[in-house]
C-alpha positions in Angstrom: 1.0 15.1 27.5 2.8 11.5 27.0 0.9 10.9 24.6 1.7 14.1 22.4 6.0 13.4 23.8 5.4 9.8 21.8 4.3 11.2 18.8 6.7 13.8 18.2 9.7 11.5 19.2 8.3 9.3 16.5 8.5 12.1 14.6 11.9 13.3 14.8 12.9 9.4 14.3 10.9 9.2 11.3 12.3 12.2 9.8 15.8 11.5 10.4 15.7 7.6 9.0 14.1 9.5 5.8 17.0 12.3 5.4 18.9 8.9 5.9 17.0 7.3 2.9 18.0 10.0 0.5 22.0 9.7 0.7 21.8 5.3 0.6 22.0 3.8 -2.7 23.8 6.7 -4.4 21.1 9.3 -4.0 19.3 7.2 -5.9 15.4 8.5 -4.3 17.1 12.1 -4.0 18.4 12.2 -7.5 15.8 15.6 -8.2 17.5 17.4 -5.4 21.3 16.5 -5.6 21.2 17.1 -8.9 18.5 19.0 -10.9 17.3 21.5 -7.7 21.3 22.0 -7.1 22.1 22.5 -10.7 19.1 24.8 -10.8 20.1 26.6 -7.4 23.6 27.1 -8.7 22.7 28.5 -12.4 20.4 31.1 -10.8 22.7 31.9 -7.8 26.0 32.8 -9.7 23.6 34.8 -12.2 22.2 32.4 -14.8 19.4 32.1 -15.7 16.2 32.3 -13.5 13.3 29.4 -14.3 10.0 30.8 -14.5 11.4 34.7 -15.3 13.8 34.2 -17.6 12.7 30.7 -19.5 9.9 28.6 -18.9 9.6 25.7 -16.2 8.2 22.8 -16.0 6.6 24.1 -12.1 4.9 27.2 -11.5 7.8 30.3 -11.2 7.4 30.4 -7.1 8.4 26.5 -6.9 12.1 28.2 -7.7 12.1 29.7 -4.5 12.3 26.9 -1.8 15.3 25.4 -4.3 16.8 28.7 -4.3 16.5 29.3 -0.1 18.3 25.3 0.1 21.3 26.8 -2.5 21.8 29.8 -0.5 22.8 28.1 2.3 24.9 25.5 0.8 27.9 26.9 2.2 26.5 25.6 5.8 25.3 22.3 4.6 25.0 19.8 2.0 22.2 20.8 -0.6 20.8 17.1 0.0 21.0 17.5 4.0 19.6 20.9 3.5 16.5 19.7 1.6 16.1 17.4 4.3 16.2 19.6 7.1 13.7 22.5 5.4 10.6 20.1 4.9 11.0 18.9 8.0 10.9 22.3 9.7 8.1 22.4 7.6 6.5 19.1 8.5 7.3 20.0 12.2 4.8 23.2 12.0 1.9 21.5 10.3 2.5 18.5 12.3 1.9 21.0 15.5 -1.4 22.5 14.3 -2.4 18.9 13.9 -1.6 17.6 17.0 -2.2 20.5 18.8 -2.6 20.2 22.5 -2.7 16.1 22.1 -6.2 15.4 23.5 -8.2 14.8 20.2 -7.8 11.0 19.2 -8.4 11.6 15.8 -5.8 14.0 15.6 -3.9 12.0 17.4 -4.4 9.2 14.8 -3.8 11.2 11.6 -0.7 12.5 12.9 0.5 8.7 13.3 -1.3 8.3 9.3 0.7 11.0 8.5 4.2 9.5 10.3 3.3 6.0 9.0 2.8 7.9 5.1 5.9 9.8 5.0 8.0 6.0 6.0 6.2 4.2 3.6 6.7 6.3 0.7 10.8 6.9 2.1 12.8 9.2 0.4 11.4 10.3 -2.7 8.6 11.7 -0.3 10.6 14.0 1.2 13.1 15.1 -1.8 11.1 16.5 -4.2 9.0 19.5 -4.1 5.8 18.1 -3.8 7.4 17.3 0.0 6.8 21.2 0.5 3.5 21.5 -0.3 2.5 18.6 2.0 2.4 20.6 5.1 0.9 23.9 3.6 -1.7 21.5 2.4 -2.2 20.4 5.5 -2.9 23.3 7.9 -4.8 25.0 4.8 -6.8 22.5 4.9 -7.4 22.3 8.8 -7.7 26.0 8.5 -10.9 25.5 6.0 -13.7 26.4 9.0 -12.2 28.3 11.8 -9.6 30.5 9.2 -10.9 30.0 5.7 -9.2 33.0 4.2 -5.6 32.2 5.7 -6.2 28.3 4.4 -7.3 29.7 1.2 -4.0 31.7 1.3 -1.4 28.7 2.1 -3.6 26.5 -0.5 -3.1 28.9 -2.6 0.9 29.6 -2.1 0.8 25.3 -2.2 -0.8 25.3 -5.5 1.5 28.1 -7.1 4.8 25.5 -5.6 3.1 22.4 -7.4 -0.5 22.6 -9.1 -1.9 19.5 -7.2 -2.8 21.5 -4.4 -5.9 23.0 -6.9 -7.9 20.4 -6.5 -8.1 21.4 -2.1 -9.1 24.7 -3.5 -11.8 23.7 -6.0 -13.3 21.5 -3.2 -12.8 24.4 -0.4 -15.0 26.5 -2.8 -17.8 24.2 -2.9 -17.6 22.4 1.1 -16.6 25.8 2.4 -19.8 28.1 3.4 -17.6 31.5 3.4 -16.8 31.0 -0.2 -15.7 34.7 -0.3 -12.8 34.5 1.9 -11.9 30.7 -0.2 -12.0 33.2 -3.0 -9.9 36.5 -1.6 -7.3 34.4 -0.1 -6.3 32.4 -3.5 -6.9 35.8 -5.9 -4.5 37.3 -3.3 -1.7 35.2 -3.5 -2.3 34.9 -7.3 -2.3 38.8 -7.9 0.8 38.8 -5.3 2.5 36.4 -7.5 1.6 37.5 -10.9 3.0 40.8 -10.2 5.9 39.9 -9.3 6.6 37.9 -12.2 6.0 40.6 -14.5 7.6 43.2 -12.6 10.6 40.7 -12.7 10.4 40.2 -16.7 8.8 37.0 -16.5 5.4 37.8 -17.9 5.7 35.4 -21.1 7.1 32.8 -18.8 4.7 32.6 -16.2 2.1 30.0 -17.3 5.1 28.4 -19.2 4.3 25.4 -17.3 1.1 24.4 -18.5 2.0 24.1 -22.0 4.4 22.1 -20.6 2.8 19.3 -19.3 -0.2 19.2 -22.2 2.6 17.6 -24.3 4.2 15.2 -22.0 3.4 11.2 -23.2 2.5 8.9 -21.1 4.8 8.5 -18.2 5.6 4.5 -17.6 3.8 5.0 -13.3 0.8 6.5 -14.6 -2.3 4.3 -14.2 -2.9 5.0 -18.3 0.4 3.5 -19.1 -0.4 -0.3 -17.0 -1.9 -1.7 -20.5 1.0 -0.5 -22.3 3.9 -1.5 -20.1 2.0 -4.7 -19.9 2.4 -4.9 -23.1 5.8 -4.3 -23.5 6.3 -6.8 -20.8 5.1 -9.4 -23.4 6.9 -8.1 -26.0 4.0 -6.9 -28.3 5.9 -5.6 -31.6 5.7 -1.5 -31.2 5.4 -1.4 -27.0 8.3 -0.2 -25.5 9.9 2.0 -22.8 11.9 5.1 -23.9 13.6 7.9 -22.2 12.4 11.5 -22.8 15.6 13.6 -22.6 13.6 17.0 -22.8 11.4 15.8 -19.8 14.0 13.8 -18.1 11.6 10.8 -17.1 10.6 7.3 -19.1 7.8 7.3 -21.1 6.3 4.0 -22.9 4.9 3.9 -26.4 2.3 1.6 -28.2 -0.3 0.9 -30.5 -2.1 4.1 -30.7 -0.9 5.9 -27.5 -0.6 9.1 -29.7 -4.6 8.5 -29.3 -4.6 7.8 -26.0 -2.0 11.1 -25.2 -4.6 13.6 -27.3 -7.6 12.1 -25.2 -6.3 11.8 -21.8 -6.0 15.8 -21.1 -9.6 16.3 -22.2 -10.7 13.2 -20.2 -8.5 14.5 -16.6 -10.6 17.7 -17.5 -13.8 16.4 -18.0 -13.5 13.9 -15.0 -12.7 16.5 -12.5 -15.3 18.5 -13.7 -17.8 15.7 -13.1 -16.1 15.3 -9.7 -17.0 19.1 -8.6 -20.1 18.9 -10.3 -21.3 15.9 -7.6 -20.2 18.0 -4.8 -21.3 21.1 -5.6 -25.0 19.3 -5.8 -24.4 17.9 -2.5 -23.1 21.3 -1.2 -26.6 22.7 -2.7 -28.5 19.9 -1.3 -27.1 21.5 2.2 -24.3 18.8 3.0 -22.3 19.7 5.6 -17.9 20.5 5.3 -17.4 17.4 7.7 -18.6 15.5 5.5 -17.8 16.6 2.4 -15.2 17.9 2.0 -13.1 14.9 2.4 -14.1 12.7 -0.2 -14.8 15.5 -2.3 -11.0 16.6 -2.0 -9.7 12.8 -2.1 -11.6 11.9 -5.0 -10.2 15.7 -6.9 -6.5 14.4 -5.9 -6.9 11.1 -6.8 -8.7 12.6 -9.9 -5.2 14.4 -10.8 -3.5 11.2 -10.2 -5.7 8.3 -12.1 -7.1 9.9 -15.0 -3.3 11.9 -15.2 -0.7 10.7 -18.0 1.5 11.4 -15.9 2.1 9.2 -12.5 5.2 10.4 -11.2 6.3 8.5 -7.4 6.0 11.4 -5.6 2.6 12.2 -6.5 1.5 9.5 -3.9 2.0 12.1 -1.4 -0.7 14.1 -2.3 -2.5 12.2 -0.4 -1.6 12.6 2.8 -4.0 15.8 3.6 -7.2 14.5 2.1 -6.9 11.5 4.3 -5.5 13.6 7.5 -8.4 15.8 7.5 -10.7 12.8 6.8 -9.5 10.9 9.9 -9.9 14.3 11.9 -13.8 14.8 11.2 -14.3 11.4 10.7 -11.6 8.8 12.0 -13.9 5.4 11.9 -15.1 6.2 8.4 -11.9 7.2 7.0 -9.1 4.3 8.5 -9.5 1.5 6.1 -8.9 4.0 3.3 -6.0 5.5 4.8 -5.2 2.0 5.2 -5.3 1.3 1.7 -3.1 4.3 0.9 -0.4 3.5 3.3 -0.3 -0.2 1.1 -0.2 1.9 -2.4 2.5 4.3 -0.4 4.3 1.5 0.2 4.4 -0.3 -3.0 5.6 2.8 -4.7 8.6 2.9 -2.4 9.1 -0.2 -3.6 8.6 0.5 -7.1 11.0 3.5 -7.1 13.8 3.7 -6.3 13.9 -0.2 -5.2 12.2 -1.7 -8.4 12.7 0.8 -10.8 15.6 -0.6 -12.8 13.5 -3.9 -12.9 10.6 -2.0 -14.7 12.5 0.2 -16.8 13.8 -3.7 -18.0 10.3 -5.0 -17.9 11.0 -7.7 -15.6 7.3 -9.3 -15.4 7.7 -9.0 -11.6 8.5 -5.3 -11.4 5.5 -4.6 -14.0 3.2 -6.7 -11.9 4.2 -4.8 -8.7 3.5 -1.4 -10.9 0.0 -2.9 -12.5 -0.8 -3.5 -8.3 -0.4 -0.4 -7.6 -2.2 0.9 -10.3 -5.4 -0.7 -9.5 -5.5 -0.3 -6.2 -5.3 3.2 -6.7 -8.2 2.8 -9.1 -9.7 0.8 -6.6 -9.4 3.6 -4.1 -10.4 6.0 -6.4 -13.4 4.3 -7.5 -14.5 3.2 -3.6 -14.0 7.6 -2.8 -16.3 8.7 -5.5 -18.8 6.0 -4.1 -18.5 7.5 -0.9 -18.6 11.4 -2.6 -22.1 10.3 -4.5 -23.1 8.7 -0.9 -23.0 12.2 0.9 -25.6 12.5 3.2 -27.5 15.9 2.7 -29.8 18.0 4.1 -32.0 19.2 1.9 -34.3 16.8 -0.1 -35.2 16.8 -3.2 -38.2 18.4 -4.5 -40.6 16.3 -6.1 -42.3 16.7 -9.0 -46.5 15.7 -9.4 -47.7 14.3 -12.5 -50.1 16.4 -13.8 
């Protein structure tokens, strides 16, 4: 019992110095929310126009909704302050199904991961949308076993917020034994929401978002783009960073990085292919979910994030519920890489907001901090695929007799 009182009261302090975080410096790690999810709020509210139904989004149409419940009560309190407070009512009822009763240390200990993650990362964290699909991610995950079809149903409602949370899905489908209710519970949520975007007029618009980011560049976070804002750093003729008004986010160009843009869709493709394709063998070869399924989703997420041309700061929160359900079924194997991904959580704080202007400048020791963190999330990424093609299983392999 004192030790579950600690952990929430470390809880409610954590979340409060991070709604703190995103009002210092100007708003500057809560830019999205005070100004794009307000202005987006507002337009819709006073009968604009309504992303996802009326014009295609860069997120998936349900991602409006969350920004839309913050706006409607902007009235009460401060859009910023509101954001605040609505992921961490959010964070407060995954964080209970994780602690649950307080007995189970490795709940115990991925609930302090989790605390530690959401401080390291600071604001940006919390105030963007990704910071809502955290928690559903979460308890869907947790829910894999004991409630497959209604952790199939909140990954589902996760991954239709931000895509990210696909990858939990895809390796749900091949860890989870009752593949049918994996199945139901996504193709419900997806029929719900479908529907409802074409009974609202939004049919054209409602995979507007996909096109969308198949023609982004490369993003100056993503690990692609470390070569190339290395070599803007040293002034190579042709690198340089440049702002994408239509995206509203930096982008760096080089010596053939309209290659590199045209390969790097087909190679996140191909690579999380590959990824699925190892576990599904293991899940043939009768591995079990404990096992699996946690460096089978970790290596899918980090999959999204390494082989992505895009590397956005907030995407380091994805992996919060890979590692938490690792450190559940597994804490001893699982703490040095949640480790690991509290030190590249950490250095992305300090990359945005508290380094950014240094990069965007090319300072060479605001790129170094960014090439870091690039590799040791390639480092990470390449130590959880190890582990993935390490999966104990169950069933040998037949062998074959000369004849």
């Amino acid at each position: 019992m004192a030790r579950r009182a600690v952990v929430w009261a470390a809880f409610v302090l954590v979340h409060a110095m991070v709604i703190w975080l995103g009002f210092a410096g100007d708003h500057a790690a809560s830019w999205d929310v005070d100004q794009l999810y307000r202005w987006w709020a507002g337009r819709t509210l006073t009968g604009g126009p309504f992303p996802g139904i009326t014009e295609d989004w860069v997120y998936p149409t349900p991602a409006h909704l969350p920004i839309l419940l913050v706006g409607a009560l902007s009235g009460l309190v401060d859009y910023v302050l509101g954001w605040g407070l609505l992921v961490t009512a959010l964070d407060a009822a995954a964080f209970a199904v994780l602690v649950g009763n307080g007995r189970s240390r490795g709940r115990l200990i991925a609930a302090w991961f989790w605390l530690a993650a959401i401080l390291a990362l600071g604001g940006v964290g919390m105030f963007r949308l990704d910071a809502v699909t955290v928690p559903l991610a979460v308890v869907g995950s947790l829910w894999l076993v004991g409630r497959p079809w209604l952790g199939s149903v909140l990954l589902a409602v996760a991954t239709w917020i931000k895509v990210w949370p696909a990858a939990l899905l895809a390796a749900a489908l091949i860890a989870v034994r009752r593949r049918p209710a994996v199945v139901g519970g996504a193709a419900v949520v997806s029929a719900v929401v479908v529907i409802a975007v074409v009974i609202a007029g939004g049919g054209a618009h409602l995979l507007g978002f996909v096109g969308d980011q198949t023609s982004r560049g490369l993003q100056i976070e993503a690990p692609v783009s470390t070569v190339y804002m290395m070599l803007a750093a040293a002034g190579v003729p042709g690198a340089s960073v440049f702002y994408d008004r239509d995206l509203i986010t930096f982008q760096v160009t080089g010596p053939d990085v309209d290659v590199v843009i045209a390969v790097m869709t087909p190679v996140l493709i191909v690579g999380m292919l590959a990824i699925a394709a190892i576990g599904a063998i293991k899940a043939w070869r009768g591995a079990p979910f404990v096992v699996l399924f946690p460096p089978l989703a970790t290596a899918l997420v980090l999959g999204f994030i390494v082989l992505n041309k895009v590397g956005s700061p907030q995407y380091m929160t994805w992996l919060v519920a890979p590692v938490v359900v690792g450190l559940v079924l597994q804490v001893r194997r699982w703490w040095p890489p949640a480790v690991l991904t509290l030190v590249i959580l950490a250095l992305t704080q300090l990359i945005f907001p508290f380094w950014y202007d240094g990069i965007l400048t090319l300072m060479p020791a605001s790129v170094a901090l960014l090439v870091v963190r690039n590799v040791l999330l390639v480092g990470l990424f390449a130590w959880v695929v190890v582990r993935l093609a390490r999966v104990r299983v169950l069933r040998p392999v037949p062998l074959r007799v000369p004849e």
